[in-house]
N, C-alpha and C positions, 0 to 999 in steps of 0.2 A: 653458554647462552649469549654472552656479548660479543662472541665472534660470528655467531651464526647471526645475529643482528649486523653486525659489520656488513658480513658478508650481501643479508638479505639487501639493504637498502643500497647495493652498489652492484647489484646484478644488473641492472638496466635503466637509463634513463624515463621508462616511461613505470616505475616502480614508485616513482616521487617519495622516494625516501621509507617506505613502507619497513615497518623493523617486527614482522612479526607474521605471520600466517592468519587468514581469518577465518572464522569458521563460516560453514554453510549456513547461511539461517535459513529456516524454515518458513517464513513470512515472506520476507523482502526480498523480492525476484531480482533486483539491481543490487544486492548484495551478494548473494549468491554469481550472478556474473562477474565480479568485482573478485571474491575468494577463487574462485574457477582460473583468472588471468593472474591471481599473486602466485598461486602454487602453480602454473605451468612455466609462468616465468622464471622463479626461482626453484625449479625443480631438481638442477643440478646441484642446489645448497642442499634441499632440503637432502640427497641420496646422499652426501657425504657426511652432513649430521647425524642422519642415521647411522653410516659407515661406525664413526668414531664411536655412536654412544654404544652399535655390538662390541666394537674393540676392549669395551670399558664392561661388560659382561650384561645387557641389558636386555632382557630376552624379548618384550614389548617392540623397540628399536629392530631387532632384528626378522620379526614377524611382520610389521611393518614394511621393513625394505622388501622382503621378497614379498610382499602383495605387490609394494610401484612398479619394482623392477621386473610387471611383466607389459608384454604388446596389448594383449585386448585391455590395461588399465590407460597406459598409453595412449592409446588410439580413440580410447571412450575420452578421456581427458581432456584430449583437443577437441575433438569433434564437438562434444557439451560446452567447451567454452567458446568455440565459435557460434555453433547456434543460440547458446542463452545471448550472447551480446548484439545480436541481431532485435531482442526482445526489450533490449532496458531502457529506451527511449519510451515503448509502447506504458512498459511497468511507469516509468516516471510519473508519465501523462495521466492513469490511471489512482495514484495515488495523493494526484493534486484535488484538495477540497473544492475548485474549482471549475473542473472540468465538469460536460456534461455527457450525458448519453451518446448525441450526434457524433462530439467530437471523438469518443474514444472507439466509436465503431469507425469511422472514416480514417483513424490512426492504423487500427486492427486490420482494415483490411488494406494498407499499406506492408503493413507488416507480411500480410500473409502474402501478398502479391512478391516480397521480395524474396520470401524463403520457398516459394514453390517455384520461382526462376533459379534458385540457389539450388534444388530438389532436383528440376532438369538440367543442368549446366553439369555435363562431367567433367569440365574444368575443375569445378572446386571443390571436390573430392580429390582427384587426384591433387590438388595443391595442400590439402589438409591430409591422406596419406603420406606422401611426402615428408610433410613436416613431423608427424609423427616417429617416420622413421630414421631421420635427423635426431631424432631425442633419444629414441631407442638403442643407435648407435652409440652413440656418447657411453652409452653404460653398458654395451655389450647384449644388447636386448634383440632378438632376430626377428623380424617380422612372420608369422608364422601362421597356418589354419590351424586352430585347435583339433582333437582328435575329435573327429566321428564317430557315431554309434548310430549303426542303421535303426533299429528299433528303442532305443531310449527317446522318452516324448520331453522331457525338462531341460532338454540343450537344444542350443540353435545348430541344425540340423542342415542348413540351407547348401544345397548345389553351388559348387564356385570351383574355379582352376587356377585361381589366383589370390593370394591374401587381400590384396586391394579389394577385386571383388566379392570376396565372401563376407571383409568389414562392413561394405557397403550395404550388402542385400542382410545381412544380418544385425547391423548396429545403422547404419546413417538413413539409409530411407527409413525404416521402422520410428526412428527419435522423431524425425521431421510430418513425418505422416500425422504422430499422434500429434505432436504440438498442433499442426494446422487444424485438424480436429475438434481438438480444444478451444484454440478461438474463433473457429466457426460458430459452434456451440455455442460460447459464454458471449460471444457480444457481434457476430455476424449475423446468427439466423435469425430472417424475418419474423419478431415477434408481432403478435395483434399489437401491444402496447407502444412499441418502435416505428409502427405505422406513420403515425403521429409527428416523426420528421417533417412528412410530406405537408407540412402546412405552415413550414418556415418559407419565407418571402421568397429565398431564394430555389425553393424548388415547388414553389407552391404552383409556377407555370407550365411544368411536366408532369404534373398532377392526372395522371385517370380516372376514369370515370369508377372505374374498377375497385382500385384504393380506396379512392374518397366511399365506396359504399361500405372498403371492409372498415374504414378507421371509422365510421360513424357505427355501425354494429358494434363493434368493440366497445367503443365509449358510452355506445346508448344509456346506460346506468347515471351516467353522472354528469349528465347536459341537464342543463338547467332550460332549453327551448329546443326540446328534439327537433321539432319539426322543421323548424328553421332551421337548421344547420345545415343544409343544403344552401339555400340562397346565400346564407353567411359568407360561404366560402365560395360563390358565383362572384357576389359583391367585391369582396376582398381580390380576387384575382382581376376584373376588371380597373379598380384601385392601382393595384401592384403596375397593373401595364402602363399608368402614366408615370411611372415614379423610373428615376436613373438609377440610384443606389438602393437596394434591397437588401434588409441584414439577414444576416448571415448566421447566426447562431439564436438559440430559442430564446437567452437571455435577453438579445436585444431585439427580438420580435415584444416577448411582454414587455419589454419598456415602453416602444414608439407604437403598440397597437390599443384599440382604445376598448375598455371592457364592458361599455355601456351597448354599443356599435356591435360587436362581435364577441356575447358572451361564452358562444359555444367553443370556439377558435382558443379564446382564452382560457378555456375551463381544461382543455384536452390538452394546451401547449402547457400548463400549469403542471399537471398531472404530468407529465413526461418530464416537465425539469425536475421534479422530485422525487422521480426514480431513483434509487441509490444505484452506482457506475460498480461500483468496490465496496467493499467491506473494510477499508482500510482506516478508514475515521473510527469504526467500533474498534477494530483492533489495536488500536493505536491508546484507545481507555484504557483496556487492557493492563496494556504498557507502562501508561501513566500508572494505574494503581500500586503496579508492584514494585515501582520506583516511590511511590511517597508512601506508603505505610510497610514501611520496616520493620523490623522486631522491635527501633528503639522509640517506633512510633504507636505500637499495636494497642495501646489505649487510649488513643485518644476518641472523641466523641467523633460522632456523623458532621455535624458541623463543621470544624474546624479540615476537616477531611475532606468534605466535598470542595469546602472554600483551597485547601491546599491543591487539592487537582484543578480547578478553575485558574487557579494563577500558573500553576505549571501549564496547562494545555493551552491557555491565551497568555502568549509573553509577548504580545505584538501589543496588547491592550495596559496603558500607564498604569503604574499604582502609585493612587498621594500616601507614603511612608507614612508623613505628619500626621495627617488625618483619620489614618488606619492607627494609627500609636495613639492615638489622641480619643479616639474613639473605643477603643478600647482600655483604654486608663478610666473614661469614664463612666463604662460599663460595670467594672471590676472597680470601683471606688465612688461612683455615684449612685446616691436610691433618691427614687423620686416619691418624695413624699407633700401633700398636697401641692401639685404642679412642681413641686421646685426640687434642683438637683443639687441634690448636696453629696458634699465630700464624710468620708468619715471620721473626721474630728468633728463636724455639725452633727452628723447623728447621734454620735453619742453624747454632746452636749446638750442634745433634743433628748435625750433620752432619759439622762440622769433628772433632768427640769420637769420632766413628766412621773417620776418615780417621788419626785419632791413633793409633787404637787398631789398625788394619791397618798403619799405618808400627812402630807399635812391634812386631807380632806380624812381620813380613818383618826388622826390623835385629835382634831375637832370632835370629831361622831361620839369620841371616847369618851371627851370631858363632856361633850352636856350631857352624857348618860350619866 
């Protein structure tokens, strides 16, 4: 293990010292890019760790190697670590608590715009076969069409005369196609509730007429002055045309716009900032949870647990140590007894003084009986 460490964190300069393989996570799409580029970088460590541990009798090790040590793992390999790393800027920008809707579809459709030029360029496919077959060499791995079967329907089947070409038409357009897909889907296609862009300053001047009647249908629900919201948004673009800077994002429209003035404007740009972008703030509780109640934590009350996730999930926000110690000492050691917080040497001084004063009011009762 500490050679394979050795070795990993000295494979390549752009490995920053990395002494371990990671796994793919299943959440964090910039993590998974990240595991993708350690194991292709250090992929000549990882076939000779294997090598040594079948030397050593390890049959896992050796079932292991002959799955890396073939072409279509290879070639899948690269190919998903170049295309996920085209994605993790997009992921980043998506998992910030402060991004909004606008910004992450105008991110997205960056995104898509770069990998459907990457989709047509047969440049870069042939520079990503290539590389492939640079790796496959090293280990004696031949670049090769899998066998055919004219009638079997669960294998890729596809026409080619060439391995380059058959990876392509059966692994690299199919990867890229669906991705694009997908974010068309999840954060390009024109939603009714997306409409609602159209009423930031700076696009509010190529506004149609067309739009503006679907974003008021849409929102008809939850306008506080339907009728008006027509002129509202005549008003406001008349406004906008004397003005030189126009913001730019919905945050600072509700700031500088005024909701007395343009309650409908505001009610609809409201409603779109509050759209959730991601899931990733929920999943991120998740997270939290399974990191503060442990086994060695698993009785403690609601309380103290909610309070423990609240300090864990806001470390940006101070805590007075003092004060939290202090306050809690004299929760657990102060009782409020007519207004006043006593410690418990007063209580039980107050206490015994009271049992005193009921023994003497009962041995009184006694004697004048």
């Amino acid at each position: 293990m500490d050679q394979f460490k050795e070795s990993l964190s000295s494979t390549s300069n752009d490995m920053k010292q990395r002494e371990k393989l990671r796994t793919l996570c299943e959440t964090r799409w910039s993590a998974r890019a990240d595991a993708l580029f350690t194991f292709l970088s250090c992929f000549d460590v990882v076939v000779d760790a294997l090598d040594n541990l079948k030397d050593m009798g390890d049959d896992k090790a050796s079932s292991h190697l002959n799955n890396i040590l073939r072409f279509d793992f290879i070639i899948s390999l690269v190919t998903a670590e170049h295309v996920v790393q085209s994605t993790v800027v997009l992921s980043k920008v998506l998992q910030k608590k402060s991004v909004d809707l606008v910004e992450a579809v105008e991110e997205a459709r960056v995104v898509k715009t770069v990998l459907r030029d990457e989709r047509d360029d047969n440049g870069v496919w042939t520079e990503l076969f290539q590389k492939a077959v640079e790796v496959g060499q090293n280990h004696d791995v031949e670049a090769k069409i899998p066998r055919l079967a004219g009638r079997q329907r669960h294998r890729v089947n596809v026409p080619a005369e060439t391995p380059q070409v058959y990876y392509k038409r059966a692994l690299y357009l199919p990867f890229v196609d669906h991705l694009l897909s997908e974010i068309e889907d999840r954060l390009v296609a024109p939603e009714g509730r997306f409409l609602a862009q159209g009423l930031i300053p700076s696009k509010l001047l190529a506004l149609t007429a067309d739009v503006e009647h679907e974003i008021l249908a849409h929102y008809a629900a939850e306008l506080p002055y339907h009728q008006g919201a027509e002129n509202e948004i005549h008003r406001l673009v008349t406004k906008l045309s004397q003005v030189d800077r126009k913001p730019e994002t919905i945050l600072e429209t509700l700031e500088g716009i005024n909701q007395d003035l343009y309650p409908n404007i505001y009610t609809m740009l409201a409603i779109l900032m509050t759209i959730p972008v991601a899931t990733s703030t929920t999943e991120r509780s998740f997270s939290m949870m399974r990191r503060v109640k442990t086994y060695l934590r698993s009785s403690m009350g609601q309380d103290r647990f909610s309070s423990l996730c609240l300090i864990h999930g806001h470390k940006d926000f101070p805590v007075r140590v003092d004060e939290v110690i202090a306050e809690k000492k004299a929760r657990q050691l102060g009782l409020s007894i007519q207004g006043r917080k006593l410690t418990i040497t007063h209580f039980i001084q107050i206490y015994l003084e009271r049992l005193l004063i009921q023994f003497l009011v009962q041995f009184k009762a006694c004697v004048l009986l």
